[in-house]
C-alpha positions in Angstrom: 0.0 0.0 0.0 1.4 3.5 -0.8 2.0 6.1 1.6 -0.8 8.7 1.6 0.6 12.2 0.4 1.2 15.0 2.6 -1.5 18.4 1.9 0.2 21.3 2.1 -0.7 24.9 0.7 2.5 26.1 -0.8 3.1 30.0 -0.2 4.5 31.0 -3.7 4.3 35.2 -3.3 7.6 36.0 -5.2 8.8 32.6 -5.9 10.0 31.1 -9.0 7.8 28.4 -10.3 8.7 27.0 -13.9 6.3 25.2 -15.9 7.4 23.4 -18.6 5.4 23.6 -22.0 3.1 26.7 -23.8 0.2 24.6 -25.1 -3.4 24.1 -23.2 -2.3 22.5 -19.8 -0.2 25.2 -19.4 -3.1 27.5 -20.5 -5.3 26.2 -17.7 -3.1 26.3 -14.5 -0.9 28.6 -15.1 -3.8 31.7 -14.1 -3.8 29.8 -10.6 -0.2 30.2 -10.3 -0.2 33.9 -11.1 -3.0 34.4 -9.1 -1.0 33.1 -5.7 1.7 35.6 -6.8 4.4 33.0 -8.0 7.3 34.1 -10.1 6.1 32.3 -13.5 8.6 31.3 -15.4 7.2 29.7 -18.5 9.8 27.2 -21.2 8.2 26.3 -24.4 9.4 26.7 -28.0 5.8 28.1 -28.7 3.3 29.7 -26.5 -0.9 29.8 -26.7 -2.4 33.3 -27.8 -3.9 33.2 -24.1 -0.4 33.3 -22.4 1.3 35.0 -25.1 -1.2 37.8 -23.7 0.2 37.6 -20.4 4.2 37.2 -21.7 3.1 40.8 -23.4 1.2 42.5 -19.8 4.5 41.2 -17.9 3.1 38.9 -15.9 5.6 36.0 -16.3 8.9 35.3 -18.0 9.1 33.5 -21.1 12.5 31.2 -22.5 11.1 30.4 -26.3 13.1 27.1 -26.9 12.8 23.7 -25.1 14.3 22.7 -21.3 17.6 22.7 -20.4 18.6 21.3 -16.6 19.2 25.1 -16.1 15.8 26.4 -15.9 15.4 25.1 -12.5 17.9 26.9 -11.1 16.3 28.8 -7.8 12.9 27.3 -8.5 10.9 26.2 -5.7 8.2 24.2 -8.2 8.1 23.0 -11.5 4.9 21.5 -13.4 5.8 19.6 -16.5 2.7 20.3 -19.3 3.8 18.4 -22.0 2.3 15.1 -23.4 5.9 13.8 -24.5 6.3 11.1 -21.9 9.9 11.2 -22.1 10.8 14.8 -22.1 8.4 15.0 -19.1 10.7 12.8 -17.2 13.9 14.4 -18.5 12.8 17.2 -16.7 11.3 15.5 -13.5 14.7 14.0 -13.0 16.5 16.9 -13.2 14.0 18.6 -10.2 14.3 15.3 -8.2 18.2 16.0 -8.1 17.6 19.3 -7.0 14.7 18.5 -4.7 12.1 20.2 -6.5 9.1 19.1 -6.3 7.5 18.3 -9.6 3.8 18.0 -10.9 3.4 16.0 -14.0 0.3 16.2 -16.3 1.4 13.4 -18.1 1.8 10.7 -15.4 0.5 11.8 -11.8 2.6 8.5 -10.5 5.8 9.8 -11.4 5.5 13.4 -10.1 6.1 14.1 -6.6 3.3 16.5 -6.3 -0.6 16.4 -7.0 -2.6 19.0 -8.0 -5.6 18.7 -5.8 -9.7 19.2 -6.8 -10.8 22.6 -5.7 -13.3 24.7 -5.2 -12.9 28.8 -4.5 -15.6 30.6 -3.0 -14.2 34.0 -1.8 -11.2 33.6 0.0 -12.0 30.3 1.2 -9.7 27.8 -1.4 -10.6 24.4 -0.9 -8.6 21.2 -2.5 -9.4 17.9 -2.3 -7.2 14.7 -2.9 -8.8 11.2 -3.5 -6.5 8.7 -2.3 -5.8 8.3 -6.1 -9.6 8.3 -6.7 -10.9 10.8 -8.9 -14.3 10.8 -9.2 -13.8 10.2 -5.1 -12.2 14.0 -5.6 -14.7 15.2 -7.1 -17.6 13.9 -5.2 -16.2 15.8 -1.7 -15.4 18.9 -4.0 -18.8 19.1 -4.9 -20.5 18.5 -1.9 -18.2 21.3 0.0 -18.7 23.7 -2.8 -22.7 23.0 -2.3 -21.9 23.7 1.5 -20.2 27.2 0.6 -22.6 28.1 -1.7 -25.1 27.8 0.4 -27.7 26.8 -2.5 -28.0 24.9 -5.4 -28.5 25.8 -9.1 -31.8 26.5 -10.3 -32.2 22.7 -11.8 -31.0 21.5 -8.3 -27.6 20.1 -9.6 -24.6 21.8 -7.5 -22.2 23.8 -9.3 -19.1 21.8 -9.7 -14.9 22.9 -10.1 -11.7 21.9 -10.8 -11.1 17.7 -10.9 -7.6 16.3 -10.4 -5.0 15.0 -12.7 -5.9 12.0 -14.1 -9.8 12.5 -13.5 -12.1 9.6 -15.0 -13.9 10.9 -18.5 -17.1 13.0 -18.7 -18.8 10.0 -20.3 -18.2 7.7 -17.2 -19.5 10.2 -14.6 -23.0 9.1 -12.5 -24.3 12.3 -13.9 -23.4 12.5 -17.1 -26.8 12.6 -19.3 -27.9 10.6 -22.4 -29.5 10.5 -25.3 -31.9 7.9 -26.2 -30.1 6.0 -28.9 -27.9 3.2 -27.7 -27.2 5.1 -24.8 -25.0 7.4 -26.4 -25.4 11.1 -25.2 -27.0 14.1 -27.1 -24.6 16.6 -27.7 -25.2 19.6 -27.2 -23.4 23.6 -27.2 -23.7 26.5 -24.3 -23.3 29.8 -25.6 -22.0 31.0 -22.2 -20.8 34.3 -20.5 -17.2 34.6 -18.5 -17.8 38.0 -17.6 -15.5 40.6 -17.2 -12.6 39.2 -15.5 -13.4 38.3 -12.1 -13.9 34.0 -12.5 -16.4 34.5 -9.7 -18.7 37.1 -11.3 -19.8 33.9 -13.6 -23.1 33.4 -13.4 -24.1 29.7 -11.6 -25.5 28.5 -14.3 -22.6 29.2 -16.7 -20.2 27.5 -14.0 -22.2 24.5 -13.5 -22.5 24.2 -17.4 -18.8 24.4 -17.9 -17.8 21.9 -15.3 -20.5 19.8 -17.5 -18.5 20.2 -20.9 -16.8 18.0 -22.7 -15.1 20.5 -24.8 -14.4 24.4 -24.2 -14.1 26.7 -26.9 -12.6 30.0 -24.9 -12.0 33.7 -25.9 -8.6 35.1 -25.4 -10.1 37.3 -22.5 -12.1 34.5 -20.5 -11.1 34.5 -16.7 -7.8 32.6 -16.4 -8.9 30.5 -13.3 -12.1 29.4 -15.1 -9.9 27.2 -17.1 -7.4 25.8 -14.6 -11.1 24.5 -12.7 -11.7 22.2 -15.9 -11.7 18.8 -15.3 -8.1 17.1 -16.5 -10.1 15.2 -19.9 -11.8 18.3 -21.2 -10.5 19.2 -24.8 -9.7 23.3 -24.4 -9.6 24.7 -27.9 -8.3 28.3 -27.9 -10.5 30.3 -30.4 -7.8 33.4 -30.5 -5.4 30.7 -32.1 -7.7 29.7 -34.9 -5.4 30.4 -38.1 -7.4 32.2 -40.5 -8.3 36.1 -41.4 -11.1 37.4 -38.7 -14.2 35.7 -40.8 -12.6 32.6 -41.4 -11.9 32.1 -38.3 -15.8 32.8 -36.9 -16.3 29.9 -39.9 -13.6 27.5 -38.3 -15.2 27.8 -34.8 -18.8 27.5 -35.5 -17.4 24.2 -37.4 -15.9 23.0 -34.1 -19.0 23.8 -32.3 -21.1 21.9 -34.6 -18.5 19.2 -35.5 -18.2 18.6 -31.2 -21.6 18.0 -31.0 -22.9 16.1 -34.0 -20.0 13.9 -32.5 -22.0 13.9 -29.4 -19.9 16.2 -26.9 -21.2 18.2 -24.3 -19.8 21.8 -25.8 -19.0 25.1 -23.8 -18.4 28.3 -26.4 -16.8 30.5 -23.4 -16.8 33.8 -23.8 -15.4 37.5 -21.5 -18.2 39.9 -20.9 -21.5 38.5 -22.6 -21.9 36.5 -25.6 -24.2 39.1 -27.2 -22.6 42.0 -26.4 -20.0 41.9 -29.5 -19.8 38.4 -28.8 -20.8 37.3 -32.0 -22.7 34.6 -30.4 -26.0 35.0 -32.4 -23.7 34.1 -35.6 -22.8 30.7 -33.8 -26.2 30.1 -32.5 -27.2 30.4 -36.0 -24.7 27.9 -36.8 -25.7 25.7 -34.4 -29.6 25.6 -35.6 -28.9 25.1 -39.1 -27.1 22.0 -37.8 -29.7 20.6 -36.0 -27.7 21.3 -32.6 -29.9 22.4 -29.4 -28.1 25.7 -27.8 -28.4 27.1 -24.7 -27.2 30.7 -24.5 -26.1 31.9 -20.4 -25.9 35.6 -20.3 -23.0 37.1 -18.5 -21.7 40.3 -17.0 -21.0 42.5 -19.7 -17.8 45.0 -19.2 -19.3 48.1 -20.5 -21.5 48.0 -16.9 -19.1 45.9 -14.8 -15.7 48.5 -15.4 -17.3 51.2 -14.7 -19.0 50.2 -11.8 -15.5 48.5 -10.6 -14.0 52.4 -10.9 -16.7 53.5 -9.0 -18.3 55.0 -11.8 -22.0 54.2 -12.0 -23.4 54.7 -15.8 -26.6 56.2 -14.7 -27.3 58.4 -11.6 -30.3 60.4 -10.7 -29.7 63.7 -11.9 -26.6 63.0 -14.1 -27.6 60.6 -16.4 -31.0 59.3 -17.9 -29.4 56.8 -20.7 -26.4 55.0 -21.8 -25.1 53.9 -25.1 -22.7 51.1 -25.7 -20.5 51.1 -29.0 -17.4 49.2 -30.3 -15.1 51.6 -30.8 -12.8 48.6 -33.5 -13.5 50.3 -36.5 -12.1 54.3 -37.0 -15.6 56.9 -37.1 -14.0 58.0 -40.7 -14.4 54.3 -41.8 -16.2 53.6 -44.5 -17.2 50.2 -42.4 -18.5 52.0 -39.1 -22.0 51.4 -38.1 -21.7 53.8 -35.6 -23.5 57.5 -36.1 -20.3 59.4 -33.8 -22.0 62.3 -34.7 -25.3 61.7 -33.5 -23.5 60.1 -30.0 -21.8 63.5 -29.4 -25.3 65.2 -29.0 -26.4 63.0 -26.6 -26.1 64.2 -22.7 -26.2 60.9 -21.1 -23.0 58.5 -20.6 -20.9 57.2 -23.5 -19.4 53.4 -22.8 -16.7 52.3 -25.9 -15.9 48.8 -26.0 -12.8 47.9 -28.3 -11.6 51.3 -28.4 -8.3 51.9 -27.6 -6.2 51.9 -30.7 -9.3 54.2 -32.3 -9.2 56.7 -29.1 -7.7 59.9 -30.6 -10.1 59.3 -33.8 -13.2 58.9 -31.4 -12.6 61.7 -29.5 -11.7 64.6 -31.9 -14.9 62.9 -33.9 -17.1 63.6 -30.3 -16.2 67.1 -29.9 -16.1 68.3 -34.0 -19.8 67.2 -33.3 -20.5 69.5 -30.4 -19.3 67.2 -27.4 -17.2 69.5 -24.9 -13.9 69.0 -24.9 -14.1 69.3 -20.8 -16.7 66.1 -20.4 -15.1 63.8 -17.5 -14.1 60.8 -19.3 -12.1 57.8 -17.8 -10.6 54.0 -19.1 -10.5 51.1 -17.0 -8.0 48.3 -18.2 -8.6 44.6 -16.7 -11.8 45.8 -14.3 -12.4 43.4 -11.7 -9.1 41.8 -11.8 -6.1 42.1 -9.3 -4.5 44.5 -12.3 -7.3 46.7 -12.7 -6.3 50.3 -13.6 -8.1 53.5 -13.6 -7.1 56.6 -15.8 -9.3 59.5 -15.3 -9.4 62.5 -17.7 -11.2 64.2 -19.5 -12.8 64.0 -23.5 -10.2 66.4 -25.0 -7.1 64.6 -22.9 -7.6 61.3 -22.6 -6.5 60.3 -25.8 -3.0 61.7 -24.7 -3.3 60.8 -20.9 -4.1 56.8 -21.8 -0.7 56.6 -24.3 1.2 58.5 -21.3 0.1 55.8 -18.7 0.8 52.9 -21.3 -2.5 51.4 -20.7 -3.5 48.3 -23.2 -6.4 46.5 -24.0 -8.8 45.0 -22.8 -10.2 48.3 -21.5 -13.4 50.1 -21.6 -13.5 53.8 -22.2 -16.2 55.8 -20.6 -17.1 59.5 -21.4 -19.4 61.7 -19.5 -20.6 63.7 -16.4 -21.1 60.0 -14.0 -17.6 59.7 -14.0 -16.6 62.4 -11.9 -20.3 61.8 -10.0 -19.5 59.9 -7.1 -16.3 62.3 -5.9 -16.2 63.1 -2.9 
């Protein structure tokens, strides 16, 4: 009988973890790591869109080429997220010299550290290990989560989390449903909101129907620590890494969507913000029906409400503002392709929200006040609302422009221009 591990919650503020591999393992735990503060420092000869993102905010180091016994040198963790067996234990050996511990994806018997199930619910972290026994994991998981929540979902099924390495596949859970031929299980796709950043400002519904899914199709800007609660099996297919042009690549997805569940997978299209809110998820729901696939579309917390109110700016307010208008700001006001009447925006006297903006600022705001808006209207960007890096730039409509390339702020961020900004001062 083997000994029974040791639980232990590692402190990594400040220190070097290296993980080992860029592709969709790496994807899904390496938001946890960030988020406990750890020094990442990420080897892989290629790297996901979704942490190339984060190798471009800063947030971890990355060596483009493949391990060398080096890489460990002051590390205090490595986790190995490769598939190739025998790279994986080139670099296992080379911590276990150095008495490192090591987490494998590949093979949870040869590492010398689990990654646990767990459930989050505020501050409270939770993790859960088996005795080797996954879908024992789970089972506890959910049942504390339920506890924590302190009510179910609205079908009466507890929202689940994150299973262990190794966990047993979707199609051999208790729970999982199915269809009526042969016993084989409808598929079926969930059109389903992230929202702005925050993983717990998910709706319940959209949580319980991701830890459901059999494959997840996520948006660049989907809450990192969403992913890293997937269960171990789940096929994560990273729709900013699609390679075609913009409209080829909406083609290529909605053929995933479809493909996945004609095949009969339980499908998750995960998306930041809200899947209608330039989302394009009524194009894949369309998809969908001409295929004959049942969708279920979750709302989520859209960004153009959610930043502003996470700046304390609140996009009505008795007195200040009777409306609000939401725009993507993606295509320039003198474009030929803009949808957008800028000029008709600028007489408006309620608040202004641009999604998408950024690189079309100065355009957007010299448009606003040719058209009449003043040039003195409060106006302030929020980059990453909700999240531990959440900035605030406040300004005003004729400086902002300026003010946002001063301050190096980068997308995603939602621009907001009018009198609420500045209504909740002091």
């Amino acid at each position: 009988m083997s000994a029974s591990p040791y639980p232990l919650g590692l402190r990594l503020d400040g220190r070097r973890v290296v993980v080992v591999g860029g592709g969709a393992v790496a994807t899904r735990r390496v938001p946890a790591l960030l988020d406990a503060g750890a020094d990442v420092l990420l080897v892989a000869p290629e790297l996901t869109p979704a942490l190339q993102a984060r190798v471009d905010a800063g947030r971890l180091h990355w060596v483009p080429r493949r391990f060398v016994p080096e890489d460990l040198d002051g590390a205090w963790l490595v986790q190995v997220a490769i598939d190739d067996q025998m790279a994986a234990a080139a670099v296992s050996a080379v911590a276990a010299e150095r008495r490192i511990f090591c987490v494998r994806a590949d093979d949870r018997t040869a590492a010398t550290a689990w990654t646990p199930a767990v459930t989050r619910h505020g501050p409270v972290t939770v993790a859960v290990l088996g005795g080797g026994d996954p879908r024992r994991a789970m089972t506890v998981r959910d049942a504390i989560r339920d506890l924590l929540a302190a009510r179910l979902a609205p079908d009466g099924v507890a929202p689940g989390g994150v299973a262990p390495d190794g966990v047993a596949s979707a199609q051999d859970r208790p729970d999982a449903p199915t269809g009526t031929s042969g016993g084989r299980r409808a598929g079926r796709v969930s059109l389903v909101g992230a929202g702005p950043g925050d993983p717990e400002l998910i709706t319940v519904r959209g949580w319980r129907l991701l830890t459901e899914a059999d494959v997840v199709v996520a948006d660049r800007l989907v809450p990192g620590l969403l992913l890293d609660e997937l269960r171990a099996d789940v096929e994560l297919v990273d729709a900013s890494k699609i390679p075609y042009g913009p409209s080829r690549a909406q083609e290529e997805i909605n053929r995933i969507l479809v493909d996945r569940a004609l095949a009969g997978a339980v499908v998750v299209r995960l998306k930041g913000g809200d899947p209608y809110v330039f989302g394009r998820g009524g194009e894949e729901l369309l998809a969908c029906a001409e295929a004959g696939v049942p969708v279920t579309v979750v709302p989520g917390v859209t960004s153009s409400i959610a930043a502003p109110a996470a700046a304390g700016i609140p996009v009505t307010h008795r007195g200040v503002a009777h409306e609000f208008t939401v725009v993507s700001g993606h295509v320039a006001p003198d474009s030929p392709a803009s949808l957008v009447r800028w000029d008709a925006l600028a007489g408006l006297r309620g608040t202004l929200v641009i999604l998408m903006g950024l690189k079309n600022l100065a355009a957007i705001t010299a448009t606003l006040i040719a058209h009449g808006r003043s040039p003195q209207t409060p106006a302030a960007v929020v980059q990453e609302a909700t999240t531990g890096t959440q900035r605030v730039l406040r300004s005003t409509l004729g400086a902002v422009a300026a003010d946002l390339l001063a301050a190096d702020l980068r997308p995603p961020a939602v621009v907001v221009v009018g009198d609420v900004v500045d209504a909740l001062d002091a």
